[in-house]
C-alpha positions in Angstrom: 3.9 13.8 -24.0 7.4 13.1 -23.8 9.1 11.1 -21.1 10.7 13.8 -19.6 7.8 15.8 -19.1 5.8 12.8 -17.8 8.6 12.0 -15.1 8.2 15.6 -13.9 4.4 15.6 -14.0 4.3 12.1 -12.0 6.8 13.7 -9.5 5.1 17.2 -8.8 1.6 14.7 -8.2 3.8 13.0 -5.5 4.7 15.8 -4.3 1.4 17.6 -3.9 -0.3 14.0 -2.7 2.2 14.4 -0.1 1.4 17.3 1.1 -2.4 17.4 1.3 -2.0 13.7 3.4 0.1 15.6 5.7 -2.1 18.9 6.3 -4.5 16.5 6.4 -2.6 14.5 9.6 -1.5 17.9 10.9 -5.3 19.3 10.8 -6.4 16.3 12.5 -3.6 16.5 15.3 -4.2 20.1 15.9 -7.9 19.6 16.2 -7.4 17.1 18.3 -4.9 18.6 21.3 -7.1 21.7 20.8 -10.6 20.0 21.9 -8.7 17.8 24.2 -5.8 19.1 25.7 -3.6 15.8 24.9 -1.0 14.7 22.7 -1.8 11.2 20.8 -1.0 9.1 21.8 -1.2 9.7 25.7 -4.5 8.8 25.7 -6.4 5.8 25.6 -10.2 6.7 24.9 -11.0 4.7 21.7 -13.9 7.7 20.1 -11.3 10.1 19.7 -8.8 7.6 18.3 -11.4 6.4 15.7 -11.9 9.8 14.6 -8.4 9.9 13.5 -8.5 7.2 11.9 -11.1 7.6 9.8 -9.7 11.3 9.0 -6.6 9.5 7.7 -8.4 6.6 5.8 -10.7 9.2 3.8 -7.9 11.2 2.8 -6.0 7.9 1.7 -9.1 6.7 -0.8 -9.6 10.3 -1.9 -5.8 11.5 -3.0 -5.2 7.7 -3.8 -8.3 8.4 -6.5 -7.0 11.4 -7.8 -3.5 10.6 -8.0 -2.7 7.3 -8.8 -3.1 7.9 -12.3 -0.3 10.4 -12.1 2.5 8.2 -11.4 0.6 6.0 -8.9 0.1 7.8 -6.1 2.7 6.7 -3.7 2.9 8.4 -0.7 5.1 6.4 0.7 8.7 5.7 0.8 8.4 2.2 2.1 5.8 1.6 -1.7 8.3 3.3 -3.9 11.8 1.7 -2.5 9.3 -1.7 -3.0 8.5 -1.0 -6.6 11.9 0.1 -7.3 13.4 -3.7 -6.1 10.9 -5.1 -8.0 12.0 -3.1 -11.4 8.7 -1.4 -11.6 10.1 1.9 -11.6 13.7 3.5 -12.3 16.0 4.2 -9.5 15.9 7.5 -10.8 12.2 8.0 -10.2 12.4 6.6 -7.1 14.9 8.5 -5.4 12.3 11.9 -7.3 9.3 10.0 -5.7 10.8 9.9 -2.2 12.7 13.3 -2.1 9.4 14.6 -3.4 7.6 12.4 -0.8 9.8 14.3 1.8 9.9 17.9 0.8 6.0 17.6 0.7 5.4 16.2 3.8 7.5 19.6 5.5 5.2 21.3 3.3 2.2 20.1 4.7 2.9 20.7 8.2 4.2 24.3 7.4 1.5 25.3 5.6 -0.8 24.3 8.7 1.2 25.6 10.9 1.2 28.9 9.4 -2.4 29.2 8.5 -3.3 28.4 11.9 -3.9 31.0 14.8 -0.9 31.2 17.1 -3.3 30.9 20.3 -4.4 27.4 18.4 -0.7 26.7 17.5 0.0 23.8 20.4 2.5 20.9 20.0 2.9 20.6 16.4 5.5 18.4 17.0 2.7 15.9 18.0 2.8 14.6 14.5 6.5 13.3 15.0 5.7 10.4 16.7 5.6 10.0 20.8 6.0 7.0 22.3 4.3 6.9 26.2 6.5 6.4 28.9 6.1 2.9 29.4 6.3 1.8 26.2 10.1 0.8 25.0 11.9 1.6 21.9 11.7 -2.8 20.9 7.8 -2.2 21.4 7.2 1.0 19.1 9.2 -0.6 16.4 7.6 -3.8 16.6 4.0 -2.0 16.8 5.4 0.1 13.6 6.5 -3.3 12.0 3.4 -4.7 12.4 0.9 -2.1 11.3 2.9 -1.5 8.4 3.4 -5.1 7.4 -0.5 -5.4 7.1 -1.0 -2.1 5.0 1.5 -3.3 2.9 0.1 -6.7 2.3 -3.6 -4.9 1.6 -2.1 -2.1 -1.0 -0.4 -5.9 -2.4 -3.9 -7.7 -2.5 -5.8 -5.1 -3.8 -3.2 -3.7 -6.6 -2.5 -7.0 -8.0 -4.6 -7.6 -11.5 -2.3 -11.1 -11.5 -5.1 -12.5 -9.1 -7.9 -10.7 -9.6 -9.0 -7.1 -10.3 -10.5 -5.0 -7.9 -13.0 -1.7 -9.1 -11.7 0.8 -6.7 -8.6 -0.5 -4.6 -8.3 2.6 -3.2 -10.9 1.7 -0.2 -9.4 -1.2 1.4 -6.4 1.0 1.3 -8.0 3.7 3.3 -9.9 1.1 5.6 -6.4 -0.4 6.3 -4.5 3.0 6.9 -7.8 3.9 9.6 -7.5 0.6 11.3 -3.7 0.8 11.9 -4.2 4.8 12.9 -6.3 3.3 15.3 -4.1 0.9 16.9 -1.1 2.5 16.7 -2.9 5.4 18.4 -3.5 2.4 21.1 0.3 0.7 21.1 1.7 4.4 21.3 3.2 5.0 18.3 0.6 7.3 16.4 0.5 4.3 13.6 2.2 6.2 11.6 3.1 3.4 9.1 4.5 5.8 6.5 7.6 7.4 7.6 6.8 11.0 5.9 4.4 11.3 8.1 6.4 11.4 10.8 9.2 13.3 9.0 7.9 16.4 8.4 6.4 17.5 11.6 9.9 15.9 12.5 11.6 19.2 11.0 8.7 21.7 11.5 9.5 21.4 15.4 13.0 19.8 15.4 12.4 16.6 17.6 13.9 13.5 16.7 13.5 11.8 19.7 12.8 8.2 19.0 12.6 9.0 14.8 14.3 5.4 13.8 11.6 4.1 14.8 8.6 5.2 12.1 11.9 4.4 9.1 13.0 1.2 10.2 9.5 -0.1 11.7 7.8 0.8 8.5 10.9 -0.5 5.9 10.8 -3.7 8.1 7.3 -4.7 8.4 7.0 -3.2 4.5 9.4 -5.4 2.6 8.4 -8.1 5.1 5.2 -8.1 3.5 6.3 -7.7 0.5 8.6 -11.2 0.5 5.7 -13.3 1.7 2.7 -11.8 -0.6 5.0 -12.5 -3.7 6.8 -15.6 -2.8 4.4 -17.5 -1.2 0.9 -16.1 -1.7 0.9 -15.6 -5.3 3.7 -18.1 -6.0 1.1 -20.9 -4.4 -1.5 -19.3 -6.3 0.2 -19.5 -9.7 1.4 -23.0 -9.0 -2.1 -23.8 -8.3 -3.4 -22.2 -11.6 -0.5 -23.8 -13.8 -1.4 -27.0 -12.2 -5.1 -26.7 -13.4 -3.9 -25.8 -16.6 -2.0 -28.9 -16.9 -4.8 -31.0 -16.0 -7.0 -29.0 -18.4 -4.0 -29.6 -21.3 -4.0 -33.0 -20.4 -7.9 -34.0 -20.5 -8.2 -31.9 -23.8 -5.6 -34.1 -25.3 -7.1 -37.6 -23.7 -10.1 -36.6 -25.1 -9.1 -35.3 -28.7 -6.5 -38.6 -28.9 -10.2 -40.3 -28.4 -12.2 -38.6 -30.6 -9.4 -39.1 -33.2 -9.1 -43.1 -32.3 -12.9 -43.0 -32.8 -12.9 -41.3 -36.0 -10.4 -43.3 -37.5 -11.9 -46.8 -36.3 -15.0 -45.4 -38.4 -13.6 -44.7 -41.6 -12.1 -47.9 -41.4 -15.6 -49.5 -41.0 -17.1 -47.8 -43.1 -13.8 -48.2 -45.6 -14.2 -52.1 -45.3 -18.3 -51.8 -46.0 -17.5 -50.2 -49.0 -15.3 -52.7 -50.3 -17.2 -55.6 -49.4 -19.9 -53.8 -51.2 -17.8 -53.5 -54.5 -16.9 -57.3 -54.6 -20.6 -57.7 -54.1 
């Protein structure tokens, strides 16, 4: 397969992972106003927060098992604008990843929104983000930051074959992404942690009120996570390994430099019997 045609496979994988994560959210959202009559996060009742967030974290481990393969399953703008800094991908694929990243995410929420009954059609700008009326715009961000800062560092932990290798990674992804649904939903931010997701419902219903928040949170607590995994987690940890090395170098060569001194003092013995043996 030529590179081309691998670019444009990997892209069109983001793009549809995209948008199946945000029908998924939308679904969620609209089942959730419709039982309830409230937007999220107005309210504060932790069982219909949870539900949520394990909605979100099954979808993560599933599309993150069928597409990560396919260019790596992204999702994510804050993950690809990482991997491009860190020369893991092309800027060129990364700018494909995230415009496809965004187109999908509109796609999502349009698709939902069209499939679904206009009587059931209620505040689809819900998935935009709402922050309650006490909360300020320092706190959302911060709450953003935060969340967003520990998804980061798991997708980090759990990707990186440098430390150790994990069997499915895509688990403690999911658990992390319906742990921080959670809270957010409980610091009034939604938890979005990902800003397509709040993008596309974004431009479905045309409210921006507050939208900085979910790029500049997430980019924030994202590359924050990113700096301290790499430059002092692992950096410690491979400091740590080439120091044991070392001392494993170094007590392989005190004991070959013995084995050799003993050696040689034995042929010299065994040298000198000989020769006593011959004047005999």
């Amino acid at each position: 397969m030529s590179a081309g045609i691998t670019l444009l496979r990997d892209v069109l994988a983001e793009f549809l992972a995209s948008t199946l994560l945000l029908m998924v959210q939308t679904t969620l959202l609209q089942v959730y106003i419709n039982l309830h009559g409230i937007i999220p996060p107005a309210s504060f009742d932790p069982a219909l927060d949870i539900k949520i967030g394990i909605g979100m974290g099954c979808a993560i481990v599933i599309l993150l098992e069928s597409f990560a393969h396919f260019g790596g399953g992204h999702m994510n703008p804050v993950i690809t604008v990482i991997l491009v800094l860190a020369k893991a991908i092309s800027i060129i694929k990364g700018l494909l990843f995230i415009l496809a990243q965004c187109v999908g995410s509109i796609t999502g929420v349009a698709i939902v929104y069209g499939l679904t009954p206009e009587v059931y059609r209620v505040n689809t700008d819900s998935g935009a983000g709402h922050l309650h009326a006490e909360v300020s715009k320092a706190q959302g961000f911060g709450a953003e930051f935060v969340l967003t800062f520990f998804l980061i560092f798991v997708v980090f932990s759990v990707f990186d074959d440098r430390i150790r290798k994990h069997s499915m990674p895509s688990v403690p992804v999911g658990m992390a992404v319906a742990i921080g649904a959670f809270c957010g939903a409980q610091t009034n931010t939604g938890g979005r942690m990902n800003p397509i997701c709040a993008f596309g419902p974004a431009v479905v219903a045309n409210v921006w009120d507050n939208h900085w928040i979910y790029w500049v949170g997430p980019f924030g607590g994202g590359l924050s996570a990113c700096i301290i995994y790499n430059y002092i987690f692992v950096k410690a940890t491979q400091t740590t390994y080439q120091q044991l090395g070392e001392s494993l170098d170094n007590s392989e060569d005190e004991y070959l430099s013995r084995v050799i001194e003993t050696t040689v003092k034995e042929t010299l013995k065994t040298t000198k019997m000989e020769q006593h043996h011959v004047k005999s």
